[in-house]
C-alpha positions as CSV (number, residue, x, y, z in Angstrom):
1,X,0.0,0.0,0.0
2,X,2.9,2.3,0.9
3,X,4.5,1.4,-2.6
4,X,1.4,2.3,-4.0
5,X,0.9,5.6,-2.7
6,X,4.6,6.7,-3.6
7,X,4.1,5.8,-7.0
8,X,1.0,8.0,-7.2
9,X,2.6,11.4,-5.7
10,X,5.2,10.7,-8.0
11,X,3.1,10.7,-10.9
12,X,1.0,13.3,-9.1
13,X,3.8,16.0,-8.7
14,X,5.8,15.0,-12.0
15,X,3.0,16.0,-15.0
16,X,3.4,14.4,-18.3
17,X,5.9,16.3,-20.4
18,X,4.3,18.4,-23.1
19,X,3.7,17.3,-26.6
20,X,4.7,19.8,-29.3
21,X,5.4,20.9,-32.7
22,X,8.0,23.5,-33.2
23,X,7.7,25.7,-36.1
24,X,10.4,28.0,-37.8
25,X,7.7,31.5,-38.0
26,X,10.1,32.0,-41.3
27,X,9.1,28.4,-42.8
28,X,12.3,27.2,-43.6
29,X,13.1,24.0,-41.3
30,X,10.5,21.8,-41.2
31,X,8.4,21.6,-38.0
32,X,10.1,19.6,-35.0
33,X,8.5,17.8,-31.9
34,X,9.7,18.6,-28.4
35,X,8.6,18.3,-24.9
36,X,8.9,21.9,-23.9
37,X,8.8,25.1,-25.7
38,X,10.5,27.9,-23.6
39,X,10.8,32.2,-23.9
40,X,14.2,31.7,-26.1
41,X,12.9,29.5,-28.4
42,X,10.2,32.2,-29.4
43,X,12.6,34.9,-29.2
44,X,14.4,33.2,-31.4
45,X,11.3,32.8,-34.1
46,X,9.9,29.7,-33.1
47,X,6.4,28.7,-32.7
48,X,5.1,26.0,-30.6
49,X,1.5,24.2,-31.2
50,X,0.4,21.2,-29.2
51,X,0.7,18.1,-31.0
52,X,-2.8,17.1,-30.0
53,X,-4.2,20.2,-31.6
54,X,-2.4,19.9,-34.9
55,X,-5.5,18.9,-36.7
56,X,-7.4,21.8,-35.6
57,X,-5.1,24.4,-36.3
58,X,-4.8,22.8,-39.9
59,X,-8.5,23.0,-40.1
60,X,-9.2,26.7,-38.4
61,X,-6.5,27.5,-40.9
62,X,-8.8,26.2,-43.7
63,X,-11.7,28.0,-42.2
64,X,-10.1,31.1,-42.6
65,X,-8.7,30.8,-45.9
66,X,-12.8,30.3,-46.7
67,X,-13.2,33.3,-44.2
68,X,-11.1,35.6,-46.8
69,X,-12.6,34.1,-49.8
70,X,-15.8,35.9,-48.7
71,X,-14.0,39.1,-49.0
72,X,-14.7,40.3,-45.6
73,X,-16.2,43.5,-44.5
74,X,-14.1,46.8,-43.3
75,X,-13.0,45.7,-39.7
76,X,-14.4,42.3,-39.6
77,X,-12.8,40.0,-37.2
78,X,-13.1,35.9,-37.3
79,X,-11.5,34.1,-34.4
80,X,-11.3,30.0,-34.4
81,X,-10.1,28.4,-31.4
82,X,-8.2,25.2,-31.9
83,X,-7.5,23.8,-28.4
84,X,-4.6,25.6,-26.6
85,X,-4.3,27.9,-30.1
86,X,-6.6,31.1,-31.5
87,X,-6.5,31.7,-35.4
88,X,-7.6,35.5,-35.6
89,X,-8.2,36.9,-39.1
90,X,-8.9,40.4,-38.8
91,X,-9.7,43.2,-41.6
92,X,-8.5,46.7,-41.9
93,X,-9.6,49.9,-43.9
94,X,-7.6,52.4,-42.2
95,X,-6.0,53.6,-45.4
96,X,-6.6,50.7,-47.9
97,X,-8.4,47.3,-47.0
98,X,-6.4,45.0,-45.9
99,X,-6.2,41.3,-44.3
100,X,-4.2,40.4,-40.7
101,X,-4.0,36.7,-39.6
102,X,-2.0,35.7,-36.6
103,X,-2.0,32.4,-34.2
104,X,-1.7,32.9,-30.8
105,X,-0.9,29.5,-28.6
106,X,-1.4,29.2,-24.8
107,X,1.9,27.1,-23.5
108,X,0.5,25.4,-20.0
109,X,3.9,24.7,-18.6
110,X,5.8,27.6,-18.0
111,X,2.4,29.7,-18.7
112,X,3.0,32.6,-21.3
113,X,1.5,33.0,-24.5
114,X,3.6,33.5,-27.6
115,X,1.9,35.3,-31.0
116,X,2.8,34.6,-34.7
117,X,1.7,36.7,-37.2
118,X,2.0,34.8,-40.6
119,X,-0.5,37.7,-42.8
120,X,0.2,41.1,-41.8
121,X,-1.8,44.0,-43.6
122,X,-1.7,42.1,-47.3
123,X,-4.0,44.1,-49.1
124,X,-3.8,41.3,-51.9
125,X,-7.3,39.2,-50.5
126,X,-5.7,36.2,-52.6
127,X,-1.8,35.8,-51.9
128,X,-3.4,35.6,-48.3
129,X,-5.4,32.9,-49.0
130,X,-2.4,31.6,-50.7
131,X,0.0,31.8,-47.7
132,X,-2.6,30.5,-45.3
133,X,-3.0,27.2,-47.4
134,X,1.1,27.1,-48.0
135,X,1.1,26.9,-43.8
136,X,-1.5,24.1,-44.0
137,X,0.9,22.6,-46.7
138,X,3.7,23.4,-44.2
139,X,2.1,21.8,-40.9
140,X,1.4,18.6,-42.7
141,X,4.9,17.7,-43.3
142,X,4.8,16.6,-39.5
């Protein structure tokens, strides 16, 4: 019994390590798996997404690519959760319309959130769409 009760605070206070999917933001090296993701490793233009979640953010990333196709309205914003990450597509008309999309991924374990923004103000509606389904491309080489 006492056996049995050190195994389980063992387990208890040791949480299963993290399943990722590290991503070069500049799409050059092809994504990686690791246990943790740490505040370097972004600041160094990397982008973690939960393994688990993979499927989702390949299909919010779909969604939004359909999202654009619909040629938005002035200031729209579309937001898809996938697990632990958000896809947010957001228009703007400030001085010409144009379309944002960035992913923003909660890590658990240390807690911080890190932000990549793959479309920034690309007044082009279809090189968006483009480079959103060239990231799907580019998470499915995992």
């Amino acid at each position: 019994m006492k056996l049995f009760l050190l195994l389980c605070s063992i387990t208890l206070s040791h949480p299963a390590p993290l399943s990722l999917l590290v991503l070069d933001m500049n799409g050059k090296k092809p994504p990686r798996p690791a246990t943790e993701f740490s505040m370097e490793q972004y600041l160094s233009r990397h982008f973690p997404i939960y393994t688990s979640d993979l499927k989702a953010v390949i299909d919010a990333s779909v969604k939004a690519a359909k999202f654009i196709d619909q040629k938005p309205a002035c200031n729209a914003v579309d937001t898809v959760r996938a697990a632990h990450t958000v896809l947010i597509v957001r228009t703007d008309c400030s001085h010409v319309k144009s379309i944002t999309v960035r992913y923003v991924t909660k890590i658990d374990d240390p807690k911080f959130l890190c932000d990549f923004e793959l479309i920034k103000n690309e007044e082009d509606f279809r090189k968006a769409q483009v480079k959103l389904l060239d990231f799907v491309t580019y998470l499915s080489q995992e």
